[in-house]
C-alpha positions in Angstrom: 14.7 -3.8 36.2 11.5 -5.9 35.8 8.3 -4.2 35.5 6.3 -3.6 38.6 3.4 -6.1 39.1 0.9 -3.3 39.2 2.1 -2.0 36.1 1.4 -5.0 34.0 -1.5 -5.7 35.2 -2.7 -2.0 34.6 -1.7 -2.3 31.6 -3.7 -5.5 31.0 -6.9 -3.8 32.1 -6.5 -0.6 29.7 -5.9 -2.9 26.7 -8.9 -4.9 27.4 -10.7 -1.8 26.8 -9.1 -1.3 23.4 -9.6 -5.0 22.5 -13.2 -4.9 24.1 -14.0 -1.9 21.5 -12.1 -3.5 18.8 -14.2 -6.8 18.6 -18.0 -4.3 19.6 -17.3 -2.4 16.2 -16.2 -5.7 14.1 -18.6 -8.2 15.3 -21.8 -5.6 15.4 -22.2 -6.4 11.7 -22.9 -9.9 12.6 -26.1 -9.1 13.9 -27.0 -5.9 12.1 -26.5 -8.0 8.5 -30.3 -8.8 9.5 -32.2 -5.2 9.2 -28.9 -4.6 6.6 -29.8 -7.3 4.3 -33.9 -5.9 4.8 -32.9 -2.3 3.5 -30.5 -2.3 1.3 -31.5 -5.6 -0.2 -28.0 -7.5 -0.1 -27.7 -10.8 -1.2 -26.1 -13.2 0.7 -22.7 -13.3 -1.4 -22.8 -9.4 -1.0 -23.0 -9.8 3.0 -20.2 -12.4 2.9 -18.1 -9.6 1.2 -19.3 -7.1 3.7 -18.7 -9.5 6.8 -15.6 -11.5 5.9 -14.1 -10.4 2.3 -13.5 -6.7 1.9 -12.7 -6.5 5.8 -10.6 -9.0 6.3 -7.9 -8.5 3.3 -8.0 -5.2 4.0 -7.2 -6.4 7.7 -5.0 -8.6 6.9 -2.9 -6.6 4.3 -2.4 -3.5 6.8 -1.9 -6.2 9.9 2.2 -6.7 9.0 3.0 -2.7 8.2 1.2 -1.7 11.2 2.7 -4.3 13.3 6.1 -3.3 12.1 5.4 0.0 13.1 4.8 -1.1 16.5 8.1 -2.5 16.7 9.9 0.4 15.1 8.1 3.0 16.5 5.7 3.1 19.9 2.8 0.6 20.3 1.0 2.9 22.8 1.6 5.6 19.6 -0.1 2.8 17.2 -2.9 1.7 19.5 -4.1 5.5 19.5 -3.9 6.1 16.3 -5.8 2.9 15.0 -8.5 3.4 18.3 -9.6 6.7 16.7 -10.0 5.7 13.3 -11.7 2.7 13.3 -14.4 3.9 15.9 -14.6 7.1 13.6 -15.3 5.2 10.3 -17.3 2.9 12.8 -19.6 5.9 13.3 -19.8 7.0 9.5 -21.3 3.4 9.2 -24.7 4.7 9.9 -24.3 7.4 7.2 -24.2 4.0 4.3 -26.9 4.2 1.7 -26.0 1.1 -0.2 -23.2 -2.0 -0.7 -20.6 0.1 -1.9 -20.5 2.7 0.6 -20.6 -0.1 3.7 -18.2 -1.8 2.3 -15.4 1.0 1.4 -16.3 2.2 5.4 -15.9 -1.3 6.6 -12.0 -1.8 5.1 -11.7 1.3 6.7 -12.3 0.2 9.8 -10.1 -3.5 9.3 -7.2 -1.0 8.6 -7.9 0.7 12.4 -8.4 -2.6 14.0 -5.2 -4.1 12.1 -3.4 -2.5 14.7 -4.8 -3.5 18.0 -3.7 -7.0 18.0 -0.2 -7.3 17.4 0.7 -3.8 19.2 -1.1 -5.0 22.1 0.5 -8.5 21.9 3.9 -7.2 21.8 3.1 -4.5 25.2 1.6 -7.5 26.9 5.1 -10.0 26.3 7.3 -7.1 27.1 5.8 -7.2 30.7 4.6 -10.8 31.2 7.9 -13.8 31.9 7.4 -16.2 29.6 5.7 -18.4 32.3 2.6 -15.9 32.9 2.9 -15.2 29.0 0.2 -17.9 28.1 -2.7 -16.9 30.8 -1.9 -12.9 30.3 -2.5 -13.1 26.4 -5.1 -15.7 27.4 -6.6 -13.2 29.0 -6.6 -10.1 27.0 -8.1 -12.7 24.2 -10.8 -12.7 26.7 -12.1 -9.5 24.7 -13.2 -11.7 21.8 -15.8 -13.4 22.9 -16.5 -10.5 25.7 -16.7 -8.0 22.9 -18.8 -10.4 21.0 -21.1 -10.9 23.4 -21.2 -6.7 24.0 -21.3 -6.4 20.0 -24.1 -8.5 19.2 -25.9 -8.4 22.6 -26.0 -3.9 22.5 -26.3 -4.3 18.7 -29.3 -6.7 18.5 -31.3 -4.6 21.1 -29.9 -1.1 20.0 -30.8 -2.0 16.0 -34.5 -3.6 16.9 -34.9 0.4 19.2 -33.2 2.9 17.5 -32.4 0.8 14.0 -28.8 -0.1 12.9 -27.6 3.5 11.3 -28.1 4.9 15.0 -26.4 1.8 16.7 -23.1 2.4 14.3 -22.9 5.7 15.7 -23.4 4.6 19.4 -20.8 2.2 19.5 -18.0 4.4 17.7 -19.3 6.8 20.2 -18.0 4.1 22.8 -15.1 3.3 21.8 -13.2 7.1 20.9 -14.5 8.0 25.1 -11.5 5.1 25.3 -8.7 7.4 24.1 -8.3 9.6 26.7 -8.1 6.6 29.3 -5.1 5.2 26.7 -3.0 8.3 26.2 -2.6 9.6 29.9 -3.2 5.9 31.5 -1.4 3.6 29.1 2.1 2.7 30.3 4.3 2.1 27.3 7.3 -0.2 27.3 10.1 2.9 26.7 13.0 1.3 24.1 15.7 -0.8 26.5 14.0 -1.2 29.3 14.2 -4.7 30.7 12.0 -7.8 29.7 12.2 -10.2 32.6 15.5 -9.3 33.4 17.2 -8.0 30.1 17.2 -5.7 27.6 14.6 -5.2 24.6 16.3 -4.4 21.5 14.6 -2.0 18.8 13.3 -3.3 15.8 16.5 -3.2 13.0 17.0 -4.3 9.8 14.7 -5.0 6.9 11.0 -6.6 7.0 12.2 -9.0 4.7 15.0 -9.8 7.4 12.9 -9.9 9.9 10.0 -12.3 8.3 12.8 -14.4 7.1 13.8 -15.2 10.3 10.5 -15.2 12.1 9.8 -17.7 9.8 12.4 -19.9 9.6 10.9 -22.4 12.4 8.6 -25.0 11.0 6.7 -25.5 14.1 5.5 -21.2 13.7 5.1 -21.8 10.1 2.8 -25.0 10.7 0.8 -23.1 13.5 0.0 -20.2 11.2 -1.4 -22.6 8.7 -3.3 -24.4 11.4 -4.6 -21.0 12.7 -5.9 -19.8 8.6 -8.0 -23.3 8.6 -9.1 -22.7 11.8 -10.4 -19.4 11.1 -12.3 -20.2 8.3 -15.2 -22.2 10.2 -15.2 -19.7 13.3 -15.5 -16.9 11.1 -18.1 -18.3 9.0 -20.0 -19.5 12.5 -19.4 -15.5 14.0 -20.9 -14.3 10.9 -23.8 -16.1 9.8 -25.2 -17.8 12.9 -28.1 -14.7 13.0 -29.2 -15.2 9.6 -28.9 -18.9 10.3 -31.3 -18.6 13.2 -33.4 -16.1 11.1 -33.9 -18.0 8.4 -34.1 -21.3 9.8 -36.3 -21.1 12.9 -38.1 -18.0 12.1 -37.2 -15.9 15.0 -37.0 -12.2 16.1 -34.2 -10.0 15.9 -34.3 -10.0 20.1 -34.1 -13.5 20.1 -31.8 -14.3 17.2 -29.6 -11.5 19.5 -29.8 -14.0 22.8 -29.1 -17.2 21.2 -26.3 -15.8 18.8 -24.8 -13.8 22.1 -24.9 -17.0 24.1 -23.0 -19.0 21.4 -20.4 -16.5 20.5 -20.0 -15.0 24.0 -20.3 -17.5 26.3 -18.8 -20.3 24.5 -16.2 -17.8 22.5 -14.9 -16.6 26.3 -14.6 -20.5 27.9 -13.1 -21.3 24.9 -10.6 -18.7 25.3 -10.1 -18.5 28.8 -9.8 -22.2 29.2 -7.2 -23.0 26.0 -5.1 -20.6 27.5 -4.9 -21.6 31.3 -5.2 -25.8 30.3 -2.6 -25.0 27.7 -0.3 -23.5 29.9 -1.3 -26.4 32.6 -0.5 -29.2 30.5 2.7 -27.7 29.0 4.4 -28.0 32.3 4.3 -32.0 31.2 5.0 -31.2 27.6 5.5 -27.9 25.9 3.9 -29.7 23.0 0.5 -29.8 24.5 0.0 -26.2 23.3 -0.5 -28.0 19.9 -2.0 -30.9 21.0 -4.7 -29.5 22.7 -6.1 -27.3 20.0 -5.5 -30.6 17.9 -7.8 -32.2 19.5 -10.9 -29.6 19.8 -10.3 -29.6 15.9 -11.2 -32.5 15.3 -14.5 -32.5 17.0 -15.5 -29.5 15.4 -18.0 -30.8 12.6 -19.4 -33.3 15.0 -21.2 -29.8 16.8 -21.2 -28.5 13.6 -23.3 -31.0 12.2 -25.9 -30.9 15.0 -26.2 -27.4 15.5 -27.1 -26.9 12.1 -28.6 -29.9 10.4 -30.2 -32.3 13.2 -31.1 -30.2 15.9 -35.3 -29.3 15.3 -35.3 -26.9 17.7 -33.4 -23.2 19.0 -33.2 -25.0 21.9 -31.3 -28.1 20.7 -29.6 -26.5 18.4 -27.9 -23.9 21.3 -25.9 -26.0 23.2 -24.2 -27.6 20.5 -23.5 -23.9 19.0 -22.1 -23.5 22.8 -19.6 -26.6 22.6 -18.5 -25.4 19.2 -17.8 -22.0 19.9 -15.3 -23.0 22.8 -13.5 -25.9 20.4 -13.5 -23.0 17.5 -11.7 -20.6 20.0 -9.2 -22.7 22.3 -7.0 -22.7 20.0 -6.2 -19.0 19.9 -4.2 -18.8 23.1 -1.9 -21.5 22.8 -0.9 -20.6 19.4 0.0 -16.9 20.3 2.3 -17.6 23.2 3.9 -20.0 21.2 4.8 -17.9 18.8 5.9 -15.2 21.3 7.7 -17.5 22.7 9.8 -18.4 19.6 10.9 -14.8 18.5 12.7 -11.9 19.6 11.3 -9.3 21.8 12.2 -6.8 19.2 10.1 -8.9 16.4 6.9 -9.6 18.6 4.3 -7.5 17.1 5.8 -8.1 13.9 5.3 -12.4 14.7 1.8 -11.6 16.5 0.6 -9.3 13.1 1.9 -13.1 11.2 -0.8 -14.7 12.7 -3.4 -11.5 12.2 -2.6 -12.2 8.9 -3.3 -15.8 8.2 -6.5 -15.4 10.5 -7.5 -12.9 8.6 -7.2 -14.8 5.6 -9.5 -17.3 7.1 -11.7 -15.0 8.0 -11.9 -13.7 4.5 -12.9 -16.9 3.2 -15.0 -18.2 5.7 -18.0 -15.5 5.5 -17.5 -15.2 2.0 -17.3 -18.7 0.8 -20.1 -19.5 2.8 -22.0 -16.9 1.4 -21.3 -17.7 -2.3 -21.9 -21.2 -1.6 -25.6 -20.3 0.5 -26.4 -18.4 -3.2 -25.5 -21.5 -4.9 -27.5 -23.9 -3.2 -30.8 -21.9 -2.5 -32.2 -23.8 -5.5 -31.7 -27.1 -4.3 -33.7 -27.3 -0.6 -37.2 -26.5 -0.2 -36.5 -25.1 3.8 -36.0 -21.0 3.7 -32.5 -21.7 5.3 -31.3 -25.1 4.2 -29.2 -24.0 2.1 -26.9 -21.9 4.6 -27.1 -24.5 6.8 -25.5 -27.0 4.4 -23.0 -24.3 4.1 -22.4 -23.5 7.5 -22.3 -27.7 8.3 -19.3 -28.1 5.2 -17.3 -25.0 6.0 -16.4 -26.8 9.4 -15.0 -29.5 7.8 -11.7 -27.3 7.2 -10.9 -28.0 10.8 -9.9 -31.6 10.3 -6.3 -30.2 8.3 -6.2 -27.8 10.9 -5.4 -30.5 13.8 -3.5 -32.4 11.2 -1.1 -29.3 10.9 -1.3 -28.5 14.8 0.3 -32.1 15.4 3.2 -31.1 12.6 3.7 -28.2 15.0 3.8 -30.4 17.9 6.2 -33.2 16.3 8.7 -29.6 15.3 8.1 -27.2 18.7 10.5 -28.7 21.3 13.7 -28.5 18.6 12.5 -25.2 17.4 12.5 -23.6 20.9 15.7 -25.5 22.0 17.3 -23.6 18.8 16.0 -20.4 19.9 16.9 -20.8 23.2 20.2 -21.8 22.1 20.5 -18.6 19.8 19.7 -16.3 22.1 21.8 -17.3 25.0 24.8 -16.9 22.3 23.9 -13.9 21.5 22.9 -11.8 25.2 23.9 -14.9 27.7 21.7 -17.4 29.9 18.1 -16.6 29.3 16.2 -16.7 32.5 12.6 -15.8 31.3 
């Protein structure tokens, strides 16, 4: 029995919430680093650890547990869970009185958060054919760059009224009034019910059985080293274009909060919403163009990169070169997470989806954080107030070049990987029809 088209789409529309509340919490600190920095007195290797390192290992080392959970267990069941406690800790944010409190609160909060992703990955390929797969996670990755946009727009204008202890509250306020609308809205995908036309199996076996064979195409493993470069130069971009904007053009908090919400929200969301629909469009040529495309933006990358944040003289030059980057730093998302739906069983999908939390997650460790130590490191050697973070910001974009390198590997693997697949699983339940 397929699932009814309402249904899905429902189901689509509550998970956007989760997602939208999920990226509010993680990229307020983006913009509330600035009064941050101001109180406490943090130095900028400190807010790299804040912003990238302790939240994203922690993020990434719960992402595959979690995810396995999903599989095993209920996703609806895991979503709930990891909504409440991240907006919770979200909220004790505001109660932070120095580095070491913040940053214990904040891996807190990348354990919650671990959850959302691949849970709500694996609900959304349950319900969505293969075909719709691409645009339907394209979508719900919409709530990246919306949440972005929400996060640092309500957080910029909430900190510079209220102050940032008071906005932490607020937005874990937000997101646990979500709860209620999950547990008696939320249609979960009951175990054997039918996935475009046949059954899902239960997770079984072992992790280590499972990774093993999740992993055994090159193409996935190639894409998941494509997507941890990747991250590293959209991370770093996420989380220091405020004090970039700060430092360098002198601005207030209100404006640093337009220009950064512009940049990360409108260029994060056409980035996402367009490399998921052109992806899908130009895979009906040649299912390789979901690596060529984000191949492609890749290599442009430090072009923008190098504008935005070493030639441009003014906000207003430097903006739309932030804009261009921010969709090539996010186009690549889509296509790389319905291939790698695409390429696994529909009992391992939150477990393949929480592969690719992991390796992003390991780029967006490093970004922040290496950009930070390497900002410390080169203060000494400008004259400008933000020189030095703008060197940093310029050479941490550079890691995008390897990425489209390892994109085209995927490309030159995918069509023998999924004919393998397909071939494996039409042995094992007959003719696949999805």
């Amino acid at each position: 029995m397929r699932v009814a088209p309402f249904n899905k789409w429902l189901t689509l529309l509550l998970l956007m919430l989760v997602g939208l509340t999920n990226y509010m919490d993680r990229l307020s600190i983006s913009i509330l680093q600035v009064p941050i920095k101001a109180e406490l007195g943090l130095s900028d290797t400190q807010l790299g650890a804040i912003t990238g390192l302790s939240f994203s290992l922690v993020y990434t080392l719960a992402a595959i547990p979690i995810a396995r959970l999903a599989d095993r267990l209920s996703p609806k069941r895991v979503i709930l869970v990891c909504l409440a406690a991240w907006n919770g800790l979200t909220m004790l944010c505001g109660l932070a009185n120095g580095f070491l409190a913040l940053a214990v609160l904040r891996m807190g909060v990348a354990i919650g958060e671990a959850g959302c992703s691949p849970a709500a990955q694996a609900l959304l390929s349950h319900q969505f054919p293969a075909r719709q797969r691409g645009r339907a996670i394209a979508i719900w990755q919409m709530v990246f760059p919306l949440g972005t946009l929400l996060g640092i727009f309500s957080s910029g204008m909430l900190s510079a009224a209220l102050g940032w202890r008071t906005t932490f509250v607020l937005l874990g306020g937000i997101g646990l009034a979500v709860v209620p609308l999950i547990l008696f809205f939320l249609r979960d995908e009951p175990h054997g019910k039918a996935d475009s036309g046949r059954a899902i199996a239960v997770a079984s076996g072992s992790m280590t059985e499972a990774l093993q064979e999740i992993l055994g195409s090159g193409a996935y493993r190639r894409l998941l080293a494509a997507g941890f470069l990747g991250a590293i130069p959209l991370n770093a971009a996420l989380n220091w274009n405020a004090p970039f904007y700060g430092r360098v053009f002198l601005l207030s908090i209100e404006q640093i909060t337009i220009i950064v919400a512009l940049i990360s929200g409108v260029g994060g969301a056409l980035g996402m919403f367009g490399g998921g629909f052109l992806s899908d469009f130009l895979s009906r040529r040649d299912v390789r163009w979901y690596c060529w495309m984000p191949a492609a933006a890749m290599l442009v990358v430090p072009l923008m990169a190098v504008y935005q944040y070493r030639i441009a003289v003014t906000p207003m030059l430097s903006l739309p070169a932030g804009i261009v980057g921010a969709i090539l730093l996010n186009c690549w998302i889509p296509p790389q997470a319905a291939i790698a739906q695409s390429l696994v069983r529909s009992s391992n999908r939150a477990l393949a989806a929480g592969c690719i939390v992991v390796t992003a997650g390991l780029g967006g460790a490093a970004g922040p954080f290496a950009t930070g130590v390497l900002s410390d490191a080169l203060v000494g050697h400008f004259s400008g107030p933000g020189d030095a973070l703008a060197w940093s910001l310029a050479i941490m974009s550079l890691t995008s070049l390897p990425a489209a390198v390892l994109f085209l590997l995927a490309g030159s693997r995918l069509k023998a990987d999924m004919a393998a697949f397909q071939s494996g699983q039409e042995r094992a339940v007959g003719p696949v029809n999805d």
